[in-house]
C-alpha positions in Angstrom: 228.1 62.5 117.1 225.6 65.4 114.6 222.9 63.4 116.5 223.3 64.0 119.6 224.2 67.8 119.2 221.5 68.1 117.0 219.3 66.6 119.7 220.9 68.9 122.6 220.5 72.0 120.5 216.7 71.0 120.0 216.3 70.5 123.5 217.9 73.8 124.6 216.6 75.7 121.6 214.1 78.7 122.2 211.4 77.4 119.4 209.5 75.3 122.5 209.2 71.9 120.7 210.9 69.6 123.7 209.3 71.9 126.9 206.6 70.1 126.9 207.4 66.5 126.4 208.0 65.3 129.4 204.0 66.1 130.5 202.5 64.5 126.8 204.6 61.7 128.0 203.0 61.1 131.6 199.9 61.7 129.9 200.0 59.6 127.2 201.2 56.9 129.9 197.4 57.7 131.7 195.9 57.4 128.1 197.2 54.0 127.8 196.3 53.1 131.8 193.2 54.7 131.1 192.0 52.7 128.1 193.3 49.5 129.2 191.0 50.0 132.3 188.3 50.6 130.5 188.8 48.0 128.3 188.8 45.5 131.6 186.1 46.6 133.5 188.7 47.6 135.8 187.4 50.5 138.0 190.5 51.4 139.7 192.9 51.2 136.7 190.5 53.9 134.9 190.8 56.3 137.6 193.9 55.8 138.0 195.0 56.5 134.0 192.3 59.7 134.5 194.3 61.2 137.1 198.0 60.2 135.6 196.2 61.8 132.2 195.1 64.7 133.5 198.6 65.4 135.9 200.3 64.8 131.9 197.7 67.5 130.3 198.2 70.0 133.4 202.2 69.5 133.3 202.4 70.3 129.2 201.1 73.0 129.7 202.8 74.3 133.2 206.0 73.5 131.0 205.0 75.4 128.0 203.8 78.5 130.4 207.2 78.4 132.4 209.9 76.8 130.1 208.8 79.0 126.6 206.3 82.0 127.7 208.3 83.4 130.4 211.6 84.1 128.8 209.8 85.2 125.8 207.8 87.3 127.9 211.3 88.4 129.9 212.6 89.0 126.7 209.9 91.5 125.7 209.6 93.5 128.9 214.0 93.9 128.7 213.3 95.7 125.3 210.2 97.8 126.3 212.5 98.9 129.4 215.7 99.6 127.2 213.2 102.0 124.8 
């Protein structure tokens, strides 16, 4: 299966594309909540998709931060210490 290993290796690679999809997932999930409850005059669905949006926004970029900046980071202090 090239698929899936070309999927794992995308996932696990160091280039940061996948980090963060989990969070633009959630908060493309409170987009979606958040529009529909616009859309109906709903009051609680629209805070409700605010909220799950902005949880979504803050997660991409905890996940960029923690799962592509710090070992890069790491990765830079190891080589400054080795000089």
């Amino acid at each position: 299966m090239p698929s899936f290993r070309a999927l794992v290796a995308t996932l696990n690679g160091e280039e940061g594309h996948a980090a963060p999809i989990p969070g633009a997932l959630v908060g493309g999930a409170g987009a979606i909540l958040l529009a529909i409850g616009a859309a109906n005059d709903t009051g609680v669905l629209t805070i409700i998709g605010g909220v799950v949006l902005a949880i979504g926004l803050v997660a991409t970029l905890l996940l960029q931060h923690v799962g592509v900046e710090y070992p890069i980071y790491r990765r830079l202090d190891d080589i400054e210490q080795a000089k």
